[in-house]
N, C-alpha and C positions, 0 to 999 in steps of 0.2 A: 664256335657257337654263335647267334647271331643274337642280336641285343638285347631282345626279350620276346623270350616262347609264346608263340603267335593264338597258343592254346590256353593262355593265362587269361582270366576274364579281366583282370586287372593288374596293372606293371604295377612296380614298386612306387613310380612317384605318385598315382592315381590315387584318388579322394572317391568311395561310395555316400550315396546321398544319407543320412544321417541315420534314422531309423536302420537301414542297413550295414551302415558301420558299425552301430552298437551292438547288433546279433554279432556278427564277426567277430569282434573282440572279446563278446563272451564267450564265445566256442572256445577263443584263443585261453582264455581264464581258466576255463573246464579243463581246459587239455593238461595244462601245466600246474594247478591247482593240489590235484591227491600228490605230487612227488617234490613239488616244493615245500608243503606243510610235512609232507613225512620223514622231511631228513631231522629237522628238530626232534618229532617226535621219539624216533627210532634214537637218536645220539641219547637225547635225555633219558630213556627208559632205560637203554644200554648202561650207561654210564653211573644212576642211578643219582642224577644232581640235574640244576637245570642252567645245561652250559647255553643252548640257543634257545627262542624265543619265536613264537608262529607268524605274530606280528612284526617282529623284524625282519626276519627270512621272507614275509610279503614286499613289505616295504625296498630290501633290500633289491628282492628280484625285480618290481618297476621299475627304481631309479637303475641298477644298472642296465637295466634292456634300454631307456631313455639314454643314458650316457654311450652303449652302442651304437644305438643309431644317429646320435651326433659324430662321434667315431668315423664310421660309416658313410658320412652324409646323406644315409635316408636310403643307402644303395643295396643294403642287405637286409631282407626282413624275418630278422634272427628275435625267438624270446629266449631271453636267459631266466635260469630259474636255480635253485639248490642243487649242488653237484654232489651225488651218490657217492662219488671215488673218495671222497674227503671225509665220509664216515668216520670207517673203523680208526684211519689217524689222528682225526678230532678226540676220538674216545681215548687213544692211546698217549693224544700231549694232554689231555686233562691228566688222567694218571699221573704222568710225570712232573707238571710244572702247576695245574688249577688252569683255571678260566682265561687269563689274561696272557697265559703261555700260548693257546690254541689262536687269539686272534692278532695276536702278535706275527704268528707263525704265517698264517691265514693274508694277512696283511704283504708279507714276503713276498706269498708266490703270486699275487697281482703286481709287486714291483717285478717278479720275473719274468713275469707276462710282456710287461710292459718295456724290458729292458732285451727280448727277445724280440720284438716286435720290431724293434729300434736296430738289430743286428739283421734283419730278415733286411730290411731297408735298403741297407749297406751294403748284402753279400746274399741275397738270394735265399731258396729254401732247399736245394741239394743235403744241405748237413743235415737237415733233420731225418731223411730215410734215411742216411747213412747212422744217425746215432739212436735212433729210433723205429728200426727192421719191425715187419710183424714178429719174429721168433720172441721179441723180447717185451710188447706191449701186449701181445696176446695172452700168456703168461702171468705178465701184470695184474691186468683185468680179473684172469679168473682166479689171481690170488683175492683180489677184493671182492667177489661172491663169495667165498666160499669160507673164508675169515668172519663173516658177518655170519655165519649161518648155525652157529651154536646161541644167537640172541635170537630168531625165530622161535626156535627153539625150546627157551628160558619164560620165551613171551606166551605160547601157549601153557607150560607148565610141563611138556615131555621129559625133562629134566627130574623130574618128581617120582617118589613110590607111587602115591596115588595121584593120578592126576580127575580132577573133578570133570565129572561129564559135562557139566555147562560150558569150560572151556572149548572142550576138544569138537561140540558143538557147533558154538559158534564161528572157531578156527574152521572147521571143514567147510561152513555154508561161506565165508569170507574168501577162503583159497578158492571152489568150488565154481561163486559167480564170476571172479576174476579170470579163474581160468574160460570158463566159457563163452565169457563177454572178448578175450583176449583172440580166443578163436573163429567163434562165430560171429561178431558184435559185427556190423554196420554199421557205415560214417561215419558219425564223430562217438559213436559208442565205442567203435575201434582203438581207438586213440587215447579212450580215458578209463582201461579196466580197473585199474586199481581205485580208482578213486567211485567205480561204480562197486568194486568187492566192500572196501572200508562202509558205504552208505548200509550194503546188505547184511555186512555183519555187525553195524551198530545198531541196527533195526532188529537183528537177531537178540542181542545180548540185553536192549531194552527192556525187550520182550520176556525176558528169562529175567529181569532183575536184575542185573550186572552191571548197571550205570547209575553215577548218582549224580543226577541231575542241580543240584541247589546251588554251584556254582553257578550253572547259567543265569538261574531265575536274580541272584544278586550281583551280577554283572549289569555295568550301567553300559549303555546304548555306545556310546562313545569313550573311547577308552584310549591314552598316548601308551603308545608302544614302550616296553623298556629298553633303550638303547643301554648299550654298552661300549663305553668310549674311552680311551687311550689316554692317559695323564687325569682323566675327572675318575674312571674308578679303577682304573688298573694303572700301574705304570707297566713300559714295556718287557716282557721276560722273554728268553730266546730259548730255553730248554728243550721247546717242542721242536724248534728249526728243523732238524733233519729228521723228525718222524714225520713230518707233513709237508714240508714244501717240496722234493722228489716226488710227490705223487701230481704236480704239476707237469712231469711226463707225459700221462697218460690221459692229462682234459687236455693237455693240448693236441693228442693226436689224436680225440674225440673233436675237437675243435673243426680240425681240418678236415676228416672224415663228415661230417655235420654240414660242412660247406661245402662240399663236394656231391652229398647226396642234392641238396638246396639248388648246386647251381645246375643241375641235369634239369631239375622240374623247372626253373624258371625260366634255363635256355642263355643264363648269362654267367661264364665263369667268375666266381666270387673271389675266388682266391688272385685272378687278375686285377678283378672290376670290385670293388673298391678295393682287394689287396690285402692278401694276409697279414701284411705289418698292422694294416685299419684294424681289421677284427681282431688281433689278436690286442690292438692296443687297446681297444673296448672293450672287450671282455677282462684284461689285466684292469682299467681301471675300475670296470663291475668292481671286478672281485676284491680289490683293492675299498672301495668303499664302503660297499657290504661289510669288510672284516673293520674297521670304524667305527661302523655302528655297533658291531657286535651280532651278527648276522653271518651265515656261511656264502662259502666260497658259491660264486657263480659260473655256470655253464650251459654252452649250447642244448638246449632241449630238440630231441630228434619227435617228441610228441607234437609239439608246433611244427615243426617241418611236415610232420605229415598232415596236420589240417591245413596249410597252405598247398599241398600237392592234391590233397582230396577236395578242396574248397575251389582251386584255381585262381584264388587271391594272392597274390603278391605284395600286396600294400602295405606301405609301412607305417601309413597312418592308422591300420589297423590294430598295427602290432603297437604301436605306441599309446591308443587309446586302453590297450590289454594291458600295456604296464600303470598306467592310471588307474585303471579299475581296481589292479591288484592292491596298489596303495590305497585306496578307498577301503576298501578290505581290513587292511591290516587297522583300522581303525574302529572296527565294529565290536565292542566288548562280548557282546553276546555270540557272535559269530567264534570269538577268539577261546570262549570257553567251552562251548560246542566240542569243536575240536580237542580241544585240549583231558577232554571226560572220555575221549575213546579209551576202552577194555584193551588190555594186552593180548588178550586173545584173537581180538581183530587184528589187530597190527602182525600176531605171532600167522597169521594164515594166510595174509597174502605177503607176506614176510621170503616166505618158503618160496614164492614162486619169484618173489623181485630179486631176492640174492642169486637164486640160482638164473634168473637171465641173465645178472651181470656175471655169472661164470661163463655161460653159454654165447655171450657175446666174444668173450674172450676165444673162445672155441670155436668161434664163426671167423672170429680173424684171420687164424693160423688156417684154416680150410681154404678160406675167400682166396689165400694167399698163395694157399697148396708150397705150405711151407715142408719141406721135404726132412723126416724125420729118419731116413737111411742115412741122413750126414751125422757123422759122431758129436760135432759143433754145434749144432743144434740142438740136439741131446742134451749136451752137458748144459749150457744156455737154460734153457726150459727147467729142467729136472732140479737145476741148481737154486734157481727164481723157486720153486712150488713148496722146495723143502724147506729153505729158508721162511720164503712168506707165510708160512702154513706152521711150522715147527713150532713158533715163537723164539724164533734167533734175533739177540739184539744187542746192541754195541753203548757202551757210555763213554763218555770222554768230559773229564773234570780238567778246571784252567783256574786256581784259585776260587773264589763265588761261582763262576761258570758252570755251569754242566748241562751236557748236550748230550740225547739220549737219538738212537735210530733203530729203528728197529720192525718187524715185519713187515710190512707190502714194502714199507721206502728203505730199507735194508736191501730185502728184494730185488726190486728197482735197480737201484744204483748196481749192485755186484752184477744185475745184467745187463747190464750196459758195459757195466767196464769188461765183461769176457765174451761180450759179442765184439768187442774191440780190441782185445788183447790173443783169444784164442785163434791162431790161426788155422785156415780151412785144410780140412782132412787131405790127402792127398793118395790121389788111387795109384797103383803100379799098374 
């Protein structure tokens, strides 16, 4: 590749004149804005307690995008925002251990990140296709759509004898504009369906009475985020460890896929130029932060990627000014209760269409890959990961006070890994 794509209006170290950087950075905000507010939301309604927080999950996603691009030195203009994949196992260490199990957990897999990064250094990245094949992350992924997909579900009220038409309403015009905005939308409309569905069906449900507003109106203007922090209000508990830190597999080979789409548009290999150990060290301390506050795990957003491919901006002072703003954000009380007054019914309808992408990404792997499903290996691989992630198969292990719980996608996970590496290949006569 040559240094930087002769097509980008603007390389990575380039400064646009002010007025113009700040449009930029707002695009960048829009883009990343409806999926990093919606992992809080989706966990907490899920789970039915309020394990994360809108404005820390803002906060969070700035400073680690900022601590990436120090990372980085400024070489990679990556935003990190709330990682999807860490749902349904957030939901599943609260069950087991409460609140301080999850960011305990949380906390782990950026030291893994960062303890990976550190071995990539040393020895290359060869192991990771080897321990991390499409048969076995493809799998993965569409165990985590399709695990989340009885809470769409619960969120509209289909789960019910009766389910009230104002739901099922407002659900269809939410899934309805997403999906069409997903299809049809232009520029930067492209890039942000969901967060243009949630607008259409809070507008919907208004409308119909379904929101109560008086939160917002006694929300004061400026408001400190509730951090949640390690020894001030939890001390550290490990229960969650193996139901969530395994699913660190699978952002990591979103990770790399994310920087490999990034460095075609920019014209500069990222994973040479600054270096998979960089990003991956950057995004391990993201995450690593974020779970300190009390905030989720951090990941490559492929939304920002394509407003920098659609845009032809590169800059990382753009992306950096996008994580500024976001923390700005996370400080607007009334902004923070806004949000937080969305109907399940909205959430339940473009719900339907965001789980099932992350199945269908899953599904796109294994295709991209033309992973060949006449091998018996592969079979057993796949079939084994679905039944498992899907069944609710789960393992406990007690050590005196200790107890450590594993169980679906990271159950999953691990036993495919270990029999894509233990079963050996079919052998024809």
């Amino acid at each position: 590749m040559v240094e930087e794509n002769s097509n980008m209006l603007l390389g990575t170290g380039e400064k646009p004149p002010f007025f113009r950087w700040l449009l930029l950075a707002i695009q960048h905000v829009c883009a990343m804005f409806g999926a990093t507010i919606l992992v809080p939301i989706v966990v907490n309604t899920t789970a039915g307690a309020d394990i994360l927080s809108i404005p820390v999950a803002l906060v969070s996603s700035g400073l680690g995008t900022l601590v990436y691009l120090v990372c980085t030195r400024n070489r990679s203009p990556v935003y990190l925002g709330s990682s999807f994949a860490f749902i349904a196992p957030m939901i599943a260490g609260y069950a087991i251990g409460g609140t301080g199990s999850v960011f305990t957990a949380l906390m782990i897999v950026g030291i893994v990140y960062v303890i990976i990064s550190l071995i990539i250094r040393m020895t290359g990245t060869d192991w990771i296709n080897k321990l991390l094949p499409p048969v076995v992350v493809g799998p993965m992924i569409m165990v985590i759509g399709l695990s989340l997909a009885p809470t769409a579900i619960q969120e509209i009220g289909l789960d019910l004898t009766t389910v009230p038409w104002s739901n099922l309403l407002v659900a269809f015009i939410a899934f309805l504009v997403t999906a069409l905005v997903a299809v049809r939308g232009k520029g930067i409309r492209q890039v942000i369906p969901f967060l243009i569905g949630i607008v259409a069906g809070y507008v919907a449900a208004a409308l119909l009475g379904m929101v109560d507003f008086a939160p917002v109106w006694s929300a004061h203007l400026i408001e400190m985020p509730h951090f949640y922090m390690p020894f001030v209000h939890y001390n550290l508990n490990f229960a969650a460890v193996l139901t969530i830190v395994p699913i660190a597999l699978v952002t990591m080979v979103e990770h790399v896929g994310d920087h490999k789409v990034l460095s075609e548009i920019i014209g500069r290999d990222l994973i040479e130029d600054p270096g998979l150990q960089r990003t991956l060290l950057g995004d391990g301390l993201a995450t690593l932060l974020a779970a300190f506050l009390g905030g989720p795990a951090n990941t490559t957003y492929g939304e920002n990627t394509s407003v920098v491919g659609m845009t032809r901006v590169a800059s990382t002072y753009v992306i950096g000014l996008a994580a500024v703003i976001a923390i700005i954000f996370a400080f607007l009380g009334h902004l923070t209760a806004l949000l937080t007054a969305i109907p399940q019914p909205v959430l339940g309808g473009i719900s339907i269409l965001l789980y099932g992408f992350i199945c269908v990404n899953g599904l796109k792997i294994l295709i991209s890959n033309q992973v060949d499903f006449t091998n018996t290996k592969n079979v057993v691989v796949a079939a084994t990961m679905l039944v498992l992630g899907l069944g609710g198969a789960a393992l406990s292990f007690a050590y005196g006070d200790l107890s450590i719980s594993v169980s679906g996608m990271s159950l999953a996970a691990i036993v495919g890994v270990i029999l894509n590496l233990l079963v050996p290949e079919e052998k024809h006569e």
